[in-house]
N, C-alpha and C positions, 0 to 999 in steps of 0.2 A: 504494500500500500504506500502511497504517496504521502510525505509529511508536508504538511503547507503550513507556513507560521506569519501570521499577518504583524507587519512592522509596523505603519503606517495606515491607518484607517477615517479617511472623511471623503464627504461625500463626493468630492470634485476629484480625489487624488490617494489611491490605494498602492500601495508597497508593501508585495509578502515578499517570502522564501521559502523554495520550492526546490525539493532534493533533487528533483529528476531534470536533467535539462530539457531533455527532449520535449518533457510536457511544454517546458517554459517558450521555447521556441513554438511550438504548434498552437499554444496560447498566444501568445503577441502576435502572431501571422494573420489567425481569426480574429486578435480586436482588430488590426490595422483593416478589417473586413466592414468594418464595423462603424459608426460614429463615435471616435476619440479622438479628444486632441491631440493626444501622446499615447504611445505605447512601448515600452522599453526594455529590453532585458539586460544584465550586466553579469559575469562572469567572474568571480577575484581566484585565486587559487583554487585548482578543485581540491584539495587536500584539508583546506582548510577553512572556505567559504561555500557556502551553497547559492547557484544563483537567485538571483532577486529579478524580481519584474515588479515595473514603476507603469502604474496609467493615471491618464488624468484625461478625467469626461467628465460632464454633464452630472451622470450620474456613474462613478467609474465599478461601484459593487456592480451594478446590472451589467455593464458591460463586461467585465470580466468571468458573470454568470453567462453568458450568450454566450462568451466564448467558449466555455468549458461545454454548455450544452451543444454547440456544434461541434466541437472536437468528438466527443460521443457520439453525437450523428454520426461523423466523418468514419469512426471506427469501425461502427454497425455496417456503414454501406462498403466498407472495405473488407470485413468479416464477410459477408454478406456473397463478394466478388469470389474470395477464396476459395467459401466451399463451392460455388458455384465451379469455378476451376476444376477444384481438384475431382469433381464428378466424371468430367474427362478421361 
């Protein structure tokens, strides 16, 4: 399971940290899909920092829910693709 630990929480400007990069990358792709004003991820040491990802919207909780809710989406339909494949 994924540890997400919110740094920074109001409503125009959320900053967690998120163990898995990958998540963090396919989240910031999906909000830049999205209405925000920013969408950001930052990298420090992987040894010793876990990435962070910075948004700043309107309402930046919602938007960073959309995100995750289409990332899900994006999984299902790519799950979805697989087994279709591997029926073949």
């Amino acid at each position: 399971m994924v540890d997400i630990k919110v740094i920074e929480n109001e409503k125009d400007k959320v900053r967690v940290e998120v163990d898995d990069l990958t998540l963090v990358s396919l989240l910031n792709e999906n909000l830049w899909q999205g209405k925000v004003d920013y969408a950001a991820w930052k990298r420090g040491h992987p040894l010793l920092e876990k990435p962070t990802l910075l948004v700043g919207a309107k309402d930046a909780k919602k938007s960073i829910v959309e995100a995750a809710e289409q990332v899900s989406e994006d999984a299902k339909a790519l799950k979805k693709k697989f087994i279709s494949a591997m029926k073949d």
